[in-house]
PyMOL Python script that loads the backbone (N, CA, C, O; Angstrom):
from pymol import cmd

cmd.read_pdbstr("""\
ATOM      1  N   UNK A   1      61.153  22.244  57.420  1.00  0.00           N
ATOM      2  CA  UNK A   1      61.130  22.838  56.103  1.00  0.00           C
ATOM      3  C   UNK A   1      60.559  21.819  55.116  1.00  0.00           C
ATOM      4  O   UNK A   1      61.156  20.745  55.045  1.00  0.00           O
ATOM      5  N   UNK A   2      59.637  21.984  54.455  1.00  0.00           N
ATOM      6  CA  UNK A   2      59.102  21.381  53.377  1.00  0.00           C
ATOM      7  C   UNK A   2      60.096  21.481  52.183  1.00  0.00           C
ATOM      8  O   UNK A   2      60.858  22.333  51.725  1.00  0.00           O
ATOM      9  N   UNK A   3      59.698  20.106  51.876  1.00  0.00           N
ATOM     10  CA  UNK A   3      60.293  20.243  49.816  1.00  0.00           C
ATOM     11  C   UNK A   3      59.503  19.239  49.779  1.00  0.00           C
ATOM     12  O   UNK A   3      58.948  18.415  50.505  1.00  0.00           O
ATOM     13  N   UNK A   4      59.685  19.733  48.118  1.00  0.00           N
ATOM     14  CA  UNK A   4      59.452  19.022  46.893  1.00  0.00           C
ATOM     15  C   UNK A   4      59.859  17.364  46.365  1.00  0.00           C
ATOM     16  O   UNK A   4      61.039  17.018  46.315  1.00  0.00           O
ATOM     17  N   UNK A   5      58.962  16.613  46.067  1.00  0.00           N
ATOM     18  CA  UNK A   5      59.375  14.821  45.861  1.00  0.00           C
ATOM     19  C   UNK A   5      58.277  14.576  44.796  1.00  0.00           C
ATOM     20  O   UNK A   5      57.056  14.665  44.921  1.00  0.00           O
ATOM     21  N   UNK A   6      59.056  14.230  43.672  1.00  0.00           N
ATOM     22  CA  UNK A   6      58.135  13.871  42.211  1.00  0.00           C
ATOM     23  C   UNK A   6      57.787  12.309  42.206  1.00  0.00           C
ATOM     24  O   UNK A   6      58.590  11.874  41.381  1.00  0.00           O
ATOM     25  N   UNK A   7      57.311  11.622  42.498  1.00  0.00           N
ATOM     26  CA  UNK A   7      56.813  10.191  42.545  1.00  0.00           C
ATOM     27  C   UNK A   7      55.830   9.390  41.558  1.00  0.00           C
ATOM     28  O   UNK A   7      54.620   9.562  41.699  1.00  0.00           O
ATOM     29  N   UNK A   8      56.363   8.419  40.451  1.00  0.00           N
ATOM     30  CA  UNK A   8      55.546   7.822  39.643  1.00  0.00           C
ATOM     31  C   UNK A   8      55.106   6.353  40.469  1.00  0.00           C
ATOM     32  O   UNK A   8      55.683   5.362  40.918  1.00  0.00           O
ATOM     33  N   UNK A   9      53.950   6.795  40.380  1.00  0.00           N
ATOM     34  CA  UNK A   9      53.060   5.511  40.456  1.00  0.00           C
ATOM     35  C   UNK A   9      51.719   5.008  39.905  1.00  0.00           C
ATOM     36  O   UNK A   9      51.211   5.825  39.136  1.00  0.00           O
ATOM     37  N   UNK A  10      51.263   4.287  40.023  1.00  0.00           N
ATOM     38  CA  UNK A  10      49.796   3.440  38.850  1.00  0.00           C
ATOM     39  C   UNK A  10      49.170   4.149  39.776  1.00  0.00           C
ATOM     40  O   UNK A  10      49.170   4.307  40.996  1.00  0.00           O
ATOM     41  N   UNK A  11      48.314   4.757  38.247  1.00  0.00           N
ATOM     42  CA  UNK A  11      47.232   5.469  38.319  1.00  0.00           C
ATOM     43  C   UNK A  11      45.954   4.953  39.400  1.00  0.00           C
ATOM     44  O   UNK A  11      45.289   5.622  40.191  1.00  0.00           O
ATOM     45  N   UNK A  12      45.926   3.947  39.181  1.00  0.00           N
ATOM     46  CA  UNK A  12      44.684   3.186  40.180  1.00  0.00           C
ATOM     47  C   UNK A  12      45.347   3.715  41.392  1.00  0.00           C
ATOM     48  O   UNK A  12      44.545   4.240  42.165  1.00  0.00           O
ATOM     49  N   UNK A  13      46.519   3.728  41.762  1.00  0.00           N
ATOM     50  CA  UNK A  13      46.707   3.612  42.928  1.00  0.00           C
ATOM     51  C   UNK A  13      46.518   5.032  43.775  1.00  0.00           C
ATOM     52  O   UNK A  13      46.195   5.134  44.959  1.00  0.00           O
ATOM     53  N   UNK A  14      46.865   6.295  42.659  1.00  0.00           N
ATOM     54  CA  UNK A  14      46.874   7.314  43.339  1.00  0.00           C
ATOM     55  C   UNK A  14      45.273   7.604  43.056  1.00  0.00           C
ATOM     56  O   UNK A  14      44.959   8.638  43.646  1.00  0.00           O
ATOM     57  N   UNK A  15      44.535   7.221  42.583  1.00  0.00           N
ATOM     58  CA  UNK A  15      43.404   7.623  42.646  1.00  0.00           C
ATOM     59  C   UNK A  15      42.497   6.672  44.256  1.00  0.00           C
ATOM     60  O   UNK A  15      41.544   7.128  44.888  1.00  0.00           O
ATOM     61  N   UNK A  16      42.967   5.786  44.427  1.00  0.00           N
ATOM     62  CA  UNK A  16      42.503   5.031  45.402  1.00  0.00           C
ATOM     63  C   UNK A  16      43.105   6.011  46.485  1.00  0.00           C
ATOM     64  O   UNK A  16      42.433   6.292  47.478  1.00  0.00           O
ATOM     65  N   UNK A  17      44.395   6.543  46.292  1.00  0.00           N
ATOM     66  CA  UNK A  17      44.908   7.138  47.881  1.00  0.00           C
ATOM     67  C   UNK A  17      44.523   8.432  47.671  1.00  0.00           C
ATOM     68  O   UNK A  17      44.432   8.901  48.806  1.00  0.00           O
ATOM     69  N   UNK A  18      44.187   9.454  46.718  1.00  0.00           N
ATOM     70  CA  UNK A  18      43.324  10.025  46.965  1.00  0.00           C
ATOM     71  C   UNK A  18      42.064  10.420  47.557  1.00  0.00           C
ATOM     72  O   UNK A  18      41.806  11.402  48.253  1.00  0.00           O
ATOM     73  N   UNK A  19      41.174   9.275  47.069  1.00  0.00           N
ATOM     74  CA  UNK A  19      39.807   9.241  47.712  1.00  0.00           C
ATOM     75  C   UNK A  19      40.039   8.807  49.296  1.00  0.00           C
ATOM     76  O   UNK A  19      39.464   9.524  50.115  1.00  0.00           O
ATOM     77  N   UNK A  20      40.844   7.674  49.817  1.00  0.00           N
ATOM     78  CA  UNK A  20      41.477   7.429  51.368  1.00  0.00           C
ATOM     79  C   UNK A  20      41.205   9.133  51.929  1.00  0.00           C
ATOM     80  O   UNK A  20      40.363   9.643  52.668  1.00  0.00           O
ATOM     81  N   UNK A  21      42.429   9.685  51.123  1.00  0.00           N
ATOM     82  CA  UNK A  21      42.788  11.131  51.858  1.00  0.00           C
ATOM     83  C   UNK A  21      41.846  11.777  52.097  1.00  0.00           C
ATOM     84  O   UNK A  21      41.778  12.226  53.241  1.00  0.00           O
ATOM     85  N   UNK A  22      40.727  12.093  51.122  1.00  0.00           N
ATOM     86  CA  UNK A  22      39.681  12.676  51.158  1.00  0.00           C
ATOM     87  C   UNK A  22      38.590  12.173  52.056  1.00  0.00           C
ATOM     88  O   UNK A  22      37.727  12.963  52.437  1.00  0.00           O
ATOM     89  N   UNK A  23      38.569  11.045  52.383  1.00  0.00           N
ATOM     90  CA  UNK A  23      37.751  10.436  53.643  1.00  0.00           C
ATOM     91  C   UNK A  23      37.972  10.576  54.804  1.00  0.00           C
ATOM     92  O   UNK A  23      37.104  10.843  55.635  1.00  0.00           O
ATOM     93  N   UNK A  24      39.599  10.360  55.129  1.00  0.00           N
ATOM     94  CA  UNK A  24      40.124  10.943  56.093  1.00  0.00           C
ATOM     95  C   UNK A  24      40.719  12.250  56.189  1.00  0.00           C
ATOM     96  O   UNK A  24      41.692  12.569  56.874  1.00  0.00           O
ATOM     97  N   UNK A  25      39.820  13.185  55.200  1.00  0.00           N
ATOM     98  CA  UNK A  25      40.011  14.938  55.569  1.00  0.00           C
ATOM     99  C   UNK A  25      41.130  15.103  55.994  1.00  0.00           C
ATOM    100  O   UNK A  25      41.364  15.535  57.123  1.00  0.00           O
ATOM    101  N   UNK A  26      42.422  14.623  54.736  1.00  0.00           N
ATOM    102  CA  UNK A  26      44.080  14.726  55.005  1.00  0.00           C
ATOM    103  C   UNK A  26      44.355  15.049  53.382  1.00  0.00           C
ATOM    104  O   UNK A  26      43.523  14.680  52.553  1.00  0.00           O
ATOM    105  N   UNK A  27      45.387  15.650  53.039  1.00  0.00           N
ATOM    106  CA  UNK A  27      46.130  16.025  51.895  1.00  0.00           C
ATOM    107  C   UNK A  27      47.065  14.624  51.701  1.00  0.00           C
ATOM    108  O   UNK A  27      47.839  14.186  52.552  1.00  0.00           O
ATOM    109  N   UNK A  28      46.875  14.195  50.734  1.00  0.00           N
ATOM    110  CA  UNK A  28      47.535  12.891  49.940  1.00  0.00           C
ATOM    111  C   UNK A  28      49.188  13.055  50.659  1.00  0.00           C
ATOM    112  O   UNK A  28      49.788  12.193  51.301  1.00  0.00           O
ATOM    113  N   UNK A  29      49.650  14.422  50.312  1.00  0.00           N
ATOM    114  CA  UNK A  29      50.917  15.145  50.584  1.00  0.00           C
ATOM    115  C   UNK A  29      51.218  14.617  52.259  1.00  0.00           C
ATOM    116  O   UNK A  29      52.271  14.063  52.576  1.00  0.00           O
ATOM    117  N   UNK A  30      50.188  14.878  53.151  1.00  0.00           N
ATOM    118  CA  UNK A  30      50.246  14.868  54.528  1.00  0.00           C
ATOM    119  C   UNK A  30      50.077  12.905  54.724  1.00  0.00           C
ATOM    120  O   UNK A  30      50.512  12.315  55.713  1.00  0.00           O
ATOM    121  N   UNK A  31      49.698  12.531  54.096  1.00  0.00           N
ATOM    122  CA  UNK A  31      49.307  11.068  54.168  1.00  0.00           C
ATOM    123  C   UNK A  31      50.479  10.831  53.533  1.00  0.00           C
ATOM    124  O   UNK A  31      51.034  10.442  54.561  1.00  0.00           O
ATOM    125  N   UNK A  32      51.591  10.703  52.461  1.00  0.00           N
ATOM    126  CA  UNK A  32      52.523   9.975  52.569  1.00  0.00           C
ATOM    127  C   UNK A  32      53.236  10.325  53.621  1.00  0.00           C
ATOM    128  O   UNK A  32      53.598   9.454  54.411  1.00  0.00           O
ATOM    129  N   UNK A  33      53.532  11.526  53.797  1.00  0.00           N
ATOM    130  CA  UNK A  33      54.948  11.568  54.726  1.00  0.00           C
ATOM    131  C   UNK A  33      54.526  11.098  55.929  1.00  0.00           C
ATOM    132  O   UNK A  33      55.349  10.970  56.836  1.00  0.00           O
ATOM    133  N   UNK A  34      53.054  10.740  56.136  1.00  0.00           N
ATOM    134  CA  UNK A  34      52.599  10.535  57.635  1.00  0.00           C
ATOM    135  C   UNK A  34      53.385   8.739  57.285  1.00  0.00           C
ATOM    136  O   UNK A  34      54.454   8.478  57.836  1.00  0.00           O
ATOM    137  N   UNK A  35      52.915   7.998  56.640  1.00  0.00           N
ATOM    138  CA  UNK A  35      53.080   6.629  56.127  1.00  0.00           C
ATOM    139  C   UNK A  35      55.099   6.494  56.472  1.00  0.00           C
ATOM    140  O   UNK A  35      55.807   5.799  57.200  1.00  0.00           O
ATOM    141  N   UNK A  36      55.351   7.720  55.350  1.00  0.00           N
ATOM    142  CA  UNK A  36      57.260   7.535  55.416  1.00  0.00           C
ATOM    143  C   UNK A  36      58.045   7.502  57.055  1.00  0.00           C
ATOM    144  O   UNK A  36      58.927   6.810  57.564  1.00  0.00           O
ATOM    145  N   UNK A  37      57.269   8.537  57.473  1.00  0.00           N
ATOM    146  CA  UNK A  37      57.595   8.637  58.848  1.00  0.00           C
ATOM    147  C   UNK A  37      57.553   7.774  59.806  1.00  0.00           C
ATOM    148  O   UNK A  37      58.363   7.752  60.733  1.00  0.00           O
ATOM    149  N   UNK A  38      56.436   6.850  59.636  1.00  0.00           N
ATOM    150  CA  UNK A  38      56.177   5.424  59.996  1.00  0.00           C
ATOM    151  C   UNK A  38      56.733   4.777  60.118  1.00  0.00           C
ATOM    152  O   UNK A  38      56.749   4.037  61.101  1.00  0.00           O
ATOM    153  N   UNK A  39      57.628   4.726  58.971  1.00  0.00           N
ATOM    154  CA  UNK A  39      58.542   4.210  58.178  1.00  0.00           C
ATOM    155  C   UNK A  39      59.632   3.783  59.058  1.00  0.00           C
ATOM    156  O   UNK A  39      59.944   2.736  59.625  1.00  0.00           O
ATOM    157  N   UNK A  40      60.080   4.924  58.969  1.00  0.00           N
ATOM    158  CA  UNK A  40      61.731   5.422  59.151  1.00  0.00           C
ATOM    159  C   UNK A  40      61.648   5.712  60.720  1.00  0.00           C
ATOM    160  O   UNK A  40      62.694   6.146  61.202  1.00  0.00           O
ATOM    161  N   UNK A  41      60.397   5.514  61.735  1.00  0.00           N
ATOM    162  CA  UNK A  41      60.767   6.031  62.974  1.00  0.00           C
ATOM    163  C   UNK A  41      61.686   5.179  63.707  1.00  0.00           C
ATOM    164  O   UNK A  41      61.576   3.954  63.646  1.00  0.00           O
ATOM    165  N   UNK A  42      62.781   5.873  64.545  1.00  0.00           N
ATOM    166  CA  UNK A  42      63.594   5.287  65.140  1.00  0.00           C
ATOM    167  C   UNK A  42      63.443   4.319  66.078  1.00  0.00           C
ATOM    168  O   UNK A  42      64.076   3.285  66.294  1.00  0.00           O
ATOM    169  N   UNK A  43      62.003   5.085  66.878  1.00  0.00           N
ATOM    170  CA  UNK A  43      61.031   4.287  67.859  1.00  0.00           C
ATOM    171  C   UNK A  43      61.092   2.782  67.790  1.00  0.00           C
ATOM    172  O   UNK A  43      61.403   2.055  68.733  1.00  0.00           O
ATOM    173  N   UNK A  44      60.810   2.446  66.747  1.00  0.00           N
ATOM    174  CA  UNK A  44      60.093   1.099  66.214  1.00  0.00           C
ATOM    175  C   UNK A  44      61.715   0.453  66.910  1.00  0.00           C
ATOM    176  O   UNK A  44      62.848   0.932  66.957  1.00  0.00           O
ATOM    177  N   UNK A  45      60.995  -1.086  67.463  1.00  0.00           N
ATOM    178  CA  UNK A  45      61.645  -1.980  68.164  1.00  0.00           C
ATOM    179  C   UNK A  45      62.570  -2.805  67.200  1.00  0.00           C
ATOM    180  O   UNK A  45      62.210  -2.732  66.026  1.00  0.00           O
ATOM    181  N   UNK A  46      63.449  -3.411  67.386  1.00  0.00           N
ATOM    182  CA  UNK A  46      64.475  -4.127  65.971  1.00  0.00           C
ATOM    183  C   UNK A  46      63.759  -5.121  65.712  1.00  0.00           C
ATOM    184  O   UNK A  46      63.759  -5.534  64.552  1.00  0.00           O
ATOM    185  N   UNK A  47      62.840  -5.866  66.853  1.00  0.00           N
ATOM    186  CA  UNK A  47      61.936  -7.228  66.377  1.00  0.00           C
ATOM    187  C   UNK A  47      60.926  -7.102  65.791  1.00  0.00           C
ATOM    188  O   UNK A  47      60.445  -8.163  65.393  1.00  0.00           O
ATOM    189  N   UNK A  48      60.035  -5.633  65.419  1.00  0.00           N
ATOM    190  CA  UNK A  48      58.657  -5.477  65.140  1.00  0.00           C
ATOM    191  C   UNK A  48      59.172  -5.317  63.500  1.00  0.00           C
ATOM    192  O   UNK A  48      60.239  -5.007  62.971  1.00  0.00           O
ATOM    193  N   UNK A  49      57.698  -5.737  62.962  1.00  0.00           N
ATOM    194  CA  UNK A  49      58.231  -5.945  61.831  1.00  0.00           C
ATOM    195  C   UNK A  49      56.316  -4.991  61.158  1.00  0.00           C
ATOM    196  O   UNK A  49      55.132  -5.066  61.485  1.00  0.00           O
ATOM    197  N   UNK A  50      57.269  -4.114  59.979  1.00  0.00           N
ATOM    198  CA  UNK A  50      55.592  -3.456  59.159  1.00  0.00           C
ATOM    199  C   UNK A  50      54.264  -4.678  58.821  1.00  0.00           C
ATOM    200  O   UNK A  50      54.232  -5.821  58.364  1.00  0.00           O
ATOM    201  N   UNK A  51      53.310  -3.737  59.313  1.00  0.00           N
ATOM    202  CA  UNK A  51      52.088  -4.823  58.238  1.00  0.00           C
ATOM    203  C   UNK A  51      52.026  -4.369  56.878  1.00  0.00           C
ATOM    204  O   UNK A  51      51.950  -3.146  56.762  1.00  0.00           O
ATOM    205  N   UNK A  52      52.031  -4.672  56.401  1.00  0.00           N
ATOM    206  CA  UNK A  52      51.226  -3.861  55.135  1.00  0.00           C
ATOM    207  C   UNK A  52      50.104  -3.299  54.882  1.00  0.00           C
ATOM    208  O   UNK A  52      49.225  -3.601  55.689  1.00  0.00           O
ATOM    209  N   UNK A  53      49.761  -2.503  53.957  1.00  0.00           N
ATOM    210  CA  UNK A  53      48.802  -1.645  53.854  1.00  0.00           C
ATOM    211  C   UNK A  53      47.719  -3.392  53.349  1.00  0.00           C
ATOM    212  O   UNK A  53      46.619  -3.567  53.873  1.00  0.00           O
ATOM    213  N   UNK A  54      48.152  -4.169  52.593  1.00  0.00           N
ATOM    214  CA  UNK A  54      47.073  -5.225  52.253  1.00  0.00           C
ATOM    215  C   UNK A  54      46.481  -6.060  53.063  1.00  0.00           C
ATOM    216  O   UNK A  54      45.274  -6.288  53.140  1.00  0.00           O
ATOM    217  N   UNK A  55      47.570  -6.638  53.831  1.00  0.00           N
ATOM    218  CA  UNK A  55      47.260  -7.687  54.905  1.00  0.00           C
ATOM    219  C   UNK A  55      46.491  -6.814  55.994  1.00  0.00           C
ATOM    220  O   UNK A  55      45.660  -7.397  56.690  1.00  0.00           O
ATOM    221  N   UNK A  56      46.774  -5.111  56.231  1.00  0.00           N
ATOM    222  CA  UNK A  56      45.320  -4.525  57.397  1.00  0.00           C
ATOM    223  C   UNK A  56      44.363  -4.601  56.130  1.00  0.00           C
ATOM    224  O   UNK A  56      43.566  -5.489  56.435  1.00  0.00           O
ATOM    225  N   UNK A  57      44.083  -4.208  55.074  1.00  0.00           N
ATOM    226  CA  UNK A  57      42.915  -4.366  54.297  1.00  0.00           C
ATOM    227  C   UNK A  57      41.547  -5.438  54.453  1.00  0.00           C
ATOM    228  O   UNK A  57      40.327  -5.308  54.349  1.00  0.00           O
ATOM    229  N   UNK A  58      42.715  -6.818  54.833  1.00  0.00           N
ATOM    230  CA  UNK A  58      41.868  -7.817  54.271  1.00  0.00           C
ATOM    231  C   UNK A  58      41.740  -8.531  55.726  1.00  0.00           C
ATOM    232  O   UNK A  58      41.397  -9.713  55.770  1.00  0.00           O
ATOM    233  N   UNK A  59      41.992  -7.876  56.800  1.00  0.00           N
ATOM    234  CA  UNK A  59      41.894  -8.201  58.279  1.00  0.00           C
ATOM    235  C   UNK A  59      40.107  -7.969  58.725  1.00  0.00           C
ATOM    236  O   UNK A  59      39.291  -7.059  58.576  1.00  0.00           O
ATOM    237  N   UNK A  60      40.094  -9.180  59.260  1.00  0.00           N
ATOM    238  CA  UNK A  60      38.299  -9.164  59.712  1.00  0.00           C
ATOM    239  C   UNK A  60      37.660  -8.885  60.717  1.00  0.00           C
ATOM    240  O   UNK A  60      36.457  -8.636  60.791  1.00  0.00           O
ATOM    241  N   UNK A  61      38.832  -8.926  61.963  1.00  0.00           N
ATOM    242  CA  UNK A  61      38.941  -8.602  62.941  1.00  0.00           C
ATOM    243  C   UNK A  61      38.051  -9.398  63.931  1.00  0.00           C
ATOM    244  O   UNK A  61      37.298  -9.025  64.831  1.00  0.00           O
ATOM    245  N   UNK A  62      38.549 -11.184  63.244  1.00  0.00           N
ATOM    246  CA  UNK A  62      37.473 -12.191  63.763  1.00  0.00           C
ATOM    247  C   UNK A  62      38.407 -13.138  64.475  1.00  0.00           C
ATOM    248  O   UNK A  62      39.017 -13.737  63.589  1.00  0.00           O
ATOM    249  N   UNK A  63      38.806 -13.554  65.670  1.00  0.00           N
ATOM    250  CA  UNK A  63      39.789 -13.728  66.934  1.00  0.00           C
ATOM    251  C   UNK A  63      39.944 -15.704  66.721  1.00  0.00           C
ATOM    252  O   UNK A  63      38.896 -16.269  67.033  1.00  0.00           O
ATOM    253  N   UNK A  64      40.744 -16.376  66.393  1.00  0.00           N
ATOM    254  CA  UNK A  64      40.542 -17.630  66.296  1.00  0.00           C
ATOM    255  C   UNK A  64      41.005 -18.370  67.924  1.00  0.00           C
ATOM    256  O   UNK A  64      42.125 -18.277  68.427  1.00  0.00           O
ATOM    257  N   UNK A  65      40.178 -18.872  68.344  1.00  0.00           N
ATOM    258  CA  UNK A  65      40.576 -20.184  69.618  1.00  0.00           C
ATOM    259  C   UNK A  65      41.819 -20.576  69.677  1.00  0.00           C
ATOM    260  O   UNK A  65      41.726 -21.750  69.317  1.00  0.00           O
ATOM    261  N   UNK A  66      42.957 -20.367  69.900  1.00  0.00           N
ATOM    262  CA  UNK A  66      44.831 -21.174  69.737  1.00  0.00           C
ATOM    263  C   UNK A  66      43.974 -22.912  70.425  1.00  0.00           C
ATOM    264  O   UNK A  66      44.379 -24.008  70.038  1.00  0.00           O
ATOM    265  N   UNK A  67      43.349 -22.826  70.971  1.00  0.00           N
ATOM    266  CA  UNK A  67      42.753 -24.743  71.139  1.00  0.00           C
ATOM    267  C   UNK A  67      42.118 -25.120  70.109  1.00  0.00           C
ATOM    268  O   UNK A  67      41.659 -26.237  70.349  1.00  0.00           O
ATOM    269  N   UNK A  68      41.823 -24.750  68.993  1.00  0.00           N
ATOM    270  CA  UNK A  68      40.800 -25.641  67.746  1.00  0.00           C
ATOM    271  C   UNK A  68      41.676 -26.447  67.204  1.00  0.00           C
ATOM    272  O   UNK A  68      42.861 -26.149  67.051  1.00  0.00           O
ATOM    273  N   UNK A  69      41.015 -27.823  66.783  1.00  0.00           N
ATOM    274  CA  UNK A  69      41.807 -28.673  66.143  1.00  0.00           C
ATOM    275  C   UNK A  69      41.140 -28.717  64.655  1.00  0.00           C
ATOM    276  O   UNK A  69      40.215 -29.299  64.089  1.00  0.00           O
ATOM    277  N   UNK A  70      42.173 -27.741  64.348  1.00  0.00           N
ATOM    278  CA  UNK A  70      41.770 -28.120  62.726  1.00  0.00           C
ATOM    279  C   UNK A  70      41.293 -28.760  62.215  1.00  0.00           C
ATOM    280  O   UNK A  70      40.152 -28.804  61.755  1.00  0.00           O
ATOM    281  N   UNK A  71      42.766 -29.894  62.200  1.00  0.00           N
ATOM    282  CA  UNK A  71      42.215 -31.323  61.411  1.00  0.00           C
ATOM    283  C   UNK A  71      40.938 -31.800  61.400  1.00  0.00           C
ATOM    284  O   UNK A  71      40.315 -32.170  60.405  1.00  0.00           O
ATOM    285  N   UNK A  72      40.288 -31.768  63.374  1.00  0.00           N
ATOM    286  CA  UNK A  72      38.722 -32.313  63.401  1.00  0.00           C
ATOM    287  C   UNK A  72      38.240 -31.393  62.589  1.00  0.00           C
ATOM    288  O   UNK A  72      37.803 -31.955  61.584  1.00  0.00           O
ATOM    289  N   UNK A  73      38.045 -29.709  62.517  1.00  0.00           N
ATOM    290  CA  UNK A  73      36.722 -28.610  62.016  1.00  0.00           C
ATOM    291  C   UNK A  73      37.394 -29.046  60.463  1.00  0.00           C
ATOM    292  O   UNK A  73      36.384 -29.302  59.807  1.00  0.00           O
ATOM    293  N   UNK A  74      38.181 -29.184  59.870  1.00  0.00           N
ATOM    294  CA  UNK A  74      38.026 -29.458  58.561  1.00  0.00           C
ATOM    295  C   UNK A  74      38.099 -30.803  57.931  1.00  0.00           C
ATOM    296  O   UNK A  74      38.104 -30.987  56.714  1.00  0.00           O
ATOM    297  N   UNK A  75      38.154 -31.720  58.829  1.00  0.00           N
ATOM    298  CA  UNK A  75      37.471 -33.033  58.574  1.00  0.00           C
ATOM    299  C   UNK A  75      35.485 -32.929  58.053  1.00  0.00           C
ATOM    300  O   UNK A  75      34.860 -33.315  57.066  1.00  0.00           O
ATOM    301  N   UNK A  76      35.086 -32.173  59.393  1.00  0.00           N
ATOM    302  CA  UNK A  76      33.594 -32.301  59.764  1.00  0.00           C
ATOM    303  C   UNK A  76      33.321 -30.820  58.273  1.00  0.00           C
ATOM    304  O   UNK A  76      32.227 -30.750  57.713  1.00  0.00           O
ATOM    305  N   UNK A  77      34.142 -30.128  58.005  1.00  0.00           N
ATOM    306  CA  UNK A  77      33.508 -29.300  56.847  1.00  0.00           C
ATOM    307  C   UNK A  77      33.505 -30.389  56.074  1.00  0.00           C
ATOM    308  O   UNK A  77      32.346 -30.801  56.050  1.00  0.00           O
ATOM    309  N   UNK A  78      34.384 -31.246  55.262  1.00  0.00           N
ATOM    310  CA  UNK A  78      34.511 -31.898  54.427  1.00  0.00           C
ATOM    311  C   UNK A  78      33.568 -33.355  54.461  1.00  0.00           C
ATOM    312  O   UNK A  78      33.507 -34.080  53.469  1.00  0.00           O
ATOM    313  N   UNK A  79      32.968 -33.617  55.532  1.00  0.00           N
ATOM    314  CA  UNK A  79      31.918 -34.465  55.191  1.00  0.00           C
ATOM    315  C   UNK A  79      30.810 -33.902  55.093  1.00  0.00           C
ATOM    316  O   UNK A  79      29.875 -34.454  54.514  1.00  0.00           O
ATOM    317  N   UNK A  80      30.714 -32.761  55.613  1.00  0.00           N
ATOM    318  CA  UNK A  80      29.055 -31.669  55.598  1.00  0.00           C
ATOM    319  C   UNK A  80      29.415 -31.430  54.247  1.00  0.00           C
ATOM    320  O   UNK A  80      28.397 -31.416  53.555  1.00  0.00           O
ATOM    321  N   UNK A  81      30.620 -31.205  53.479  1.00  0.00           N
ATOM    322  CA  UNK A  81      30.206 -30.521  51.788  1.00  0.00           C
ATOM    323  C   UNK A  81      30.131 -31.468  51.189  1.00  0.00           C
ATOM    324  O   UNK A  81      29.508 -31.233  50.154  1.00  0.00           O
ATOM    325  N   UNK A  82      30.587 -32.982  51.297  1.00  0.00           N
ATOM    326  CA  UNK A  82      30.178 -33.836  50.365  1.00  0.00           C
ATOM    327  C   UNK A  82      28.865 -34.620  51.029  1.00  0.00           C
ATOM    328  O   UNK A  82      28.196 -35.380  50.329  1.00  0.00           O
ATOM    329  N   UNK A  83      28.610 -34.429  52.149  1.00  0.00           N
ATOM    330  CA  UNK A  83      27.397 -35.422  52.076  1.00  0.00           C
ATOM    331  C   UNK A  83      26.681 -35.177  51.216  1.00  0.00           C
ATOM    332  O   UNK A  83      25.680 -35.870  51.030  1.00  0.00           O
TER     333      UNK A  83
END
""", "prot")
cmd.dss("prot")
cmd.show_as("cartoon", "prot")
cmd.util.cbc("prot")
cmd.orient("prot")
């Protein structure tokens, strides 16, 4: 059964999740509760923890080496920018 939920939020924002919805050919309506449901599923493991909608935003989907030694690659940036 559907109802009704009155929700204030910044304008930027519902206009940004608007246009989302409209890209992904979904009703704003169908896109939160898809998000709430997310939410609240029981599924989800006690250790997993949400991403946020920002941190997937700003994801590059560029894989780093766990062997790089920092210290050396930002030593060798830092003499390539001041030489």
């Amino acid at each position: 059964m559907d109802s009704k939920l009155t929700l204030k939020l910044d304008k930027t924002v519902i206009e940004q999740a608007k246009e989302y919805a409209k890209e992904h050919q979904t009703s704003l309506s169908r896109l939160i509760e898809s998000y709430l449901a997310l939410l609240t599923s029981k599924e989800k493991k006690e250790d997993e923890f949400e991403i946020s909608p920002f941190v997937k935003s700003i994801s590059t989907g560029v894989s780093i080496s766990n062997d790089i030694d920092i210290k050396k690659e930002y030593g060798d940036y830092l003499i390539k920018k001041y030489k």
